[in-house]
C-alpha positions as CSV (number, residue, x, y, z in Angstrom):
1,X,13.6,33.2,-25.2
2,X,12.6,29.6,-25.2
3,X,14.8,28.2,-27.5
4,X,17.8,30.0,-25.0
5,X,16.0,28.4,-22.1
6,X,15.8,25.0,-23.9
7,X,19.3,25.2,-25.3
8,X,20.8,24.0,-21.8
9,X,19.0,21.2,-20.9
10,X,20.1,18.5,-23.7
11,X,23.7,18.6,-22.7
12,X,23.2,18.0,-18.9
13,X,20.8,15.7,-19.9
14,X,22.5,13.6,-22.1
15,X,25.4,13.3,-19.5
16,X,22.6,12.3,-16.9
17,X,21.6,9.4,-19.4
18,X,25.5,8.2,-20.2
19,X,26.0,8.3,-16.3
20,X,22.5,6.0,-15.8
21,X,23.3,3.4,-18.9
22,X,26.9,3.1,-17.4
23,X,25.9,2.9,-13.5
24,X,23.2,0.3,-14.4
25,X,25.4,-1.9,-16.9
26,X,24.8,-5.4,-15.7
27,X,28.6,-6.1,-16.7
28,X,29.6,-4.1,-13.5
29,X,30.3,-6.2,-10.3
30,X,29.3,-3.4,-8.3
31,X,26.0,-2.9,-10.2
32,X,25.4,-6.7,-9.5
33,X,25.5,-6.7,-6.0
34,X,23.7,-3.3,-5.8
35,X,20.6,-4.9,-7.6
36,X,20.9,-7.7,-5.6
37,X,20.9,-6.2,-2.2
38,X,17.8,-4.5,-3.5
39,X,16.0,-7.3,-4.2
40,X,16.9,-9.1,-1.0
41,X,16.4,-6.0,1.1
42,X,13.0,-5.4,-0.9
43,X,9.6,-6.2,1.4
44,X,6.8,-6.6,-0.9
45,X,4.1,-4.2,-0.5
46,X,0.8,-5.6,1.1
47,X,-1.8,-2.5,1.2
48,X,-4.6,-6.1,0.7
49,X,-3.1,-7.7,3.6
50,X,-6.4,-8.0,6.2
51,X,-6.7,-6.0,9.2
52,X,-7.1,-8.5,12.0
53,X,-10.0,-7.2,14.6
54,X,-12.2,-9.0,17.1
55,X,-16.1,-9.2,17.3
56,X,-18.3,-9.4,20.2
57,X,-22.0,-9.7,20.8
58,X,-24.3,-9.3,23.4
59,X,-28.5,-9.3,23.9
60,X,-30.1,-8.0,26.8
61,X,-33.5,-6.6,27.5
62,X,-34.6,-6.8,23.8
63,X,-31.4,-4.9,22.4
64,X,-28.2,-6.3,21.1
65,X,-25.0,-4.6,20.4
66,X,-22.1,-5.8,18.0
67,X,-19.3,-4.5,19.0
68,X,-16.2,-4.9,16.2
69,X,-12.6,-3.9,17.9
70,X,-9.7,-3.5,14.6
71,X,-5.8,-3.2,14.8
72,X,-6.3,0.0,12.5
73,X,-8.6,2.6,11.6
74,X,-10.3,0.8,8.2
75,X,-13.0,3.5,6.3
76,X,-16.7,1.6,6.6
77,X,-20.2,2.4,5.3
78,X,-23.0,1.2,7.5
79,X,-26.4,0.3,6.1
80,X,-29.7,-1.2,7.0
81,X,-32.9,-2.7,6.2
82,X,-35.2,-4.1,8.5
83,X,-33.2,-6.0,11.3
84,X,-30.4,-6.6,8.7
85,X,-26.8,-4.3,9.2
86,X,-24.4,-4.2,6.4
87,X,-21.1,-3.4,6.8
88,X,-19.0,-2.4,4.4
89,X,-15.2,-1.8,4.7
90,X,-12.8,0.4,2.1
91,X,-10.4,-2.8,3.6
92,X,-9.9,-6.7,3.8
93,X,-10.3,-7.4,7.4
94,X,-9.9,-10.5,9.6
95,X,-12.5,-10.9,11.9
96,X,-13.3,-14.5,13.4
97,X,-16.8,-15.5,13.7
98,X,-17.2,-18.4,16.4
């Protein structure tokens, strides 16, 4: 039963192959411009870009509270020690620090 299941797939895809190799031949005019509307119309991927945000601080009867405002939801893990927060985010972000 296998080999009469296998038996069909090597014709349709050996046509699939012949029909890729002569589509993509670089000797086509048409397959010249399609690759190179892909490449111009191509954006580049940027998952590291940084997610710009905002930080703001303020003290006021012995308590302070850091408040950090993002563009996007960005995963963190919080931890202290002491007086000391770390902050850790899954992503870059962007926040200025006057």
């Amino acid at each position: 039963m296998g080999r009469r299941a296998a038996a069909g797939i090597g014709s349709p895809g050996r046509a699939l192959a012949w029909t890729a190799r002569r589509c993509l031949a670089l000797t086509s005019p048409f397959s010249f411009l399609l690759v190179f509307a892909g490449l111009m119309l191509a954006s580049p991927c940027r998952a590291d870009d940084p997610v710009k945000g905002e930080a703001t601080f303020q003290a006021s009867g012995g308590y302070a509270r850091l408040t950090l405002k993002l563009d996007e939801d960005v995963e963190s893990e919080v931890t202290t020690a002491g007086s000391v927060i770390v902050i850790r985010f899954k992503r870059p972000v962007d926040i200025p620090v006057d």
